[in-house]
C-alpha positions as a Markdown table, in Angstrom:
| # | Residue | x | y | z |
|---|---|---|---|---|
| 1 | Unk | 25.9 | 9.2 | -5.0 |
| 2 | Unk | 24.7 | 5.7 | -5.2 |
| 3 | Unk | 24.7 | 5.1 | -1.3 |
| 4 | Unk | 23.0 | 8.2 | -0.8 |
| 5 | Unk | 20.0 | 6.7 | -3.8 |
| 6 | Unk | 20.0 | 3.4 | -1.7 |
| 7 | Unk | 19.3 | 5.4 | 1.9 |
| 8 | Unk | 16.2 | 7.2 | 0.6 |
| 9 | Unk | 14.8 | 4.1 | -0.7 |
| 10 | Unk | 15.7 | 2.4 | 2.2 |
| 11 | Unk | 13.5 | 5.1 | 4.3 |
| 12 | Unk | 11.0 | 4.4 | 1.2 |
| 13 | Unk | 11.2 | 0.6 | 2.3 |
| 14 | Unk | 10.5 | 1.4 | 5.6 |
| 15 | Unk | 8.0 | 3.3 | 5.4 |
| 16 | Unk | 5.7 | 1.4 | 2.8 |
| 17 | Unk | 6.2 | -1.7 | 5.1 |
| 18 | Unk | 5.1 | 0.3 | 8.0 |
| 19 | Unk | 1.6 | 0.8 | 6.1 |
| 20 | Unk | 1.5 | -2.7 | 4.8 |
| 21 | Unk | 1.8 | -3.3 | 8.7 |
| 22 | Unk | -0.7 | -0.5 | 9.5 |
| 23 | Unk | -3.0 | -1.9 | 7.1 |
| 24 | Unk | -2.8 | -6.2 | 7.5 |
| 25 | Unk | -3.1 | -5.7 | 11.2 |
| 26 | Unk | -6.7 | -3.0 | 10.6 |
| 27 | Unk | -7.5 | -6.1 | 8.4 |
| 28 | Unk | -7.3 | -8.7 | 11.2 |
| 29 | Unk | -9.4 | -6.3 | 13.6 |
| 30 | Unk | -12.2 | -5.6 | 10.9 |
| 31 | Unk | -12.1 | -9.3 | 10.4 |
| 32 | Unk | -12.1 | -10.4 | 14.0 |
| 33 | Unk | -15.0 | -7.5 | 14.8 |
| 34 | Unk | -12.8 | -5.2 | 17.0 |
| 35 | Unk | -13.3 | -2.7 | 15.1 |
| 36 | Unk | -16.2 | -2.0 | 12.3 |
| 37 | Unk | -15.9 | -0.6 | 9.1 |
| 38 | Unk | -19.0 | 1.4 | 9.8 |
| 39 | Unk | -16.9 | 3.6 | 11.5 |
| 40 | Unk | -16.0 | 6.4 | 9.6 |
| 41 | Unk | -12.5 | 7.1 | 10.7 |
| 42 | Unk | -11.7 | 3.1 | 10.4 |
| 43 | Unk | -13.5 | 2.7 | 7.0 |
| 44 | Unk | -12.3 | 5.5 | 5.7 |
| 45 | Unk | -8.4 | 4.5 | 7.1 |
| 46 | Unk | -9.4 | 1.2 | 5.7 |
| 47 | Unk | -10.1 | 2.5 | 2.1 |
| 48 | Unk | -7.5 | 4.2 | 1.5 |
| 49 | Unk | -4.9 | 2.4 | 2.9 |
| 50 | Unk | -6.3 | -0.3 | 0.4 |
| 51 | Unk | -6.1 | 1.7 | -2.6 |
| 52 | Unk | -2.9 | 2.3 | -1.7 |
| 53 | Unk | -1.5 | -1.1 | -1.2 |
| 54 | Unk | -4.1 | -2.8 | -3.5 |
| 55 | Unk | -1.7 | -2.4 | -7.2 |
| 56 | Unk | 1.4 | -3.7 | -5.2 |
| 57 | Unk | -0.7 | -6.8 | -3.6 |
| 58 | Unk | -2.9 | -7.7 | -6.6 |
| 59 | Unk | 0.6 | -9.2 | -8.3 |
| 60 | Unk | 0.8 | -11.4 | -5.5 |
| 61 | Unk | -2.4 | -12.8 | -5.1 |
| 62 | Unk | -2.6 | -13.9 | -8.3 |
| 63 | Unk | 0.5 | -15.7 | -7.7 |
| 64 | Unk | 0.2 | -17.3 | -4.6 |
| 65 | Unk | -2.8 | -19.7 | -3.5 |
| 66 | Unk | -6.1 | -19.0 | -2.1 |
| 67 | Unk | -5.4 | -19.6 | 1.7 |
| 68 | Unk | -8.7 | -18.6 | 2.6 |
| 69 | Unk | -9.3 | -16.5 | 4.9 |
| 70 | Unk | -5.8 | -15.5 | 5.9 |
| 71 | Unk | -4.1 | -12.7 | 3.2 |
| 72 | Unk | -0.7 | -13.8 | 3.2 |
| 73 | Unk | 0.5 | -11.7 | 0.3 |
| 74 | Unk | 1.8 | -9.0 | 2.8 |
| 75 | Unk | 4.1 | -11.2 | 4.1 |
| 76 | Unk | 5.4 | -11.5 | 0.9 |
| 77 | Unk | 5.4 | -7.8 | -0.4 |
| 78 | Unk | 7.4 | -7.4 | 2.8 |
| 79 | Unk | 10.2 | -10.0 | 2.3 |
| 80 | Unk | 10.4 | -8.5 | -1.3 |
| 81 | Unk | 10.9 | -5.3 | -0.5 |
| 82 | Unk | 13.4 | -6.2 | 1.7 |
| 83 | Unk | 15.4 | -8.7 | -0.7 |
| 84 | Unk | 15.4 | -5.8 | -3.3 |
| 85 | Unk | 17.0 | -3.0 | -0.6 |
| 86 | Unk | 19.3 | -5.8 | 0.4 |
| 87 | Unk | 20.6 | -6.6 | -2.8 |
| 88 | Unk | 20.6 | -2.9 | -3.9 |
| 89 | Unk | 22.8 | -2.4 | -0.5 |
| 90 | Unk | 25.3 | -4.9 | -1.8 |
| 91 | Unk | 25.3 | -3.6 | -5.2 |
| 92 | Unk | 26.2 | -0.3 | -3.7 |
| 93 | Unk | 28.6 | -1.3 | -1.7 |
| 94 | Unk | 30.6 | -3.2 | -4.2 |
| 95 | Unk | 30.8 | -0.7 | -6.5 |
| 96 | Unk | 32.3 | 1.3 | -4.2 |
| 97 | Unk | 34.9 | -0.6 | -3.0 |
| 98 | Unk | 36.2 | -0.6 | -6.5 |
């Protein structure tokens, strides 16, 4: 029952670092003026993938130091997220080897 709980948030994992993906490389290409946020699809895209992401990286920012222009609290979300699957993986699999 347990490894089954750990596989479905390990999709979960996967999945919300996919958008954090998604959304830090859309940030580099609004920032870099390859794409604009004029646009409606990208601006749109943009937003929401923001709102999204924006109560899990506002912990982080707060935390870490202004870098300047560079965000690098998606980097960190990321290695998080996968610190927490991993040790919920181990968990898992020593309690059922007993």
């Amino acid at each position: 029952m347990l490894v089954t709980l750990i596989q479905i948030l390990q999709l979960f994992s996967q999945l919300l670092v996919t958008v954090v993906i998604v959304q830090f490389i859309l940030s580099l290409l609004i920032m870099f003026n390859v794409v604009s946020q004029s646009n409606q699809f990208v601006g749109g895209l943009y937003n929401a993938l923001n709102a999204l992401l924006d109560p899990l990286l506002r912990p982080i920012r707060k935390i870490m130091p202004d870098t300047g222009m560079m965000d690098f609290s998606p980097i960190v979300l990321i290695f998080g997220i996968q610190a927490v699957i991993i040790i919920l993986a181990n968990i898992a699999r020593s309690g059922a080897a007993l």
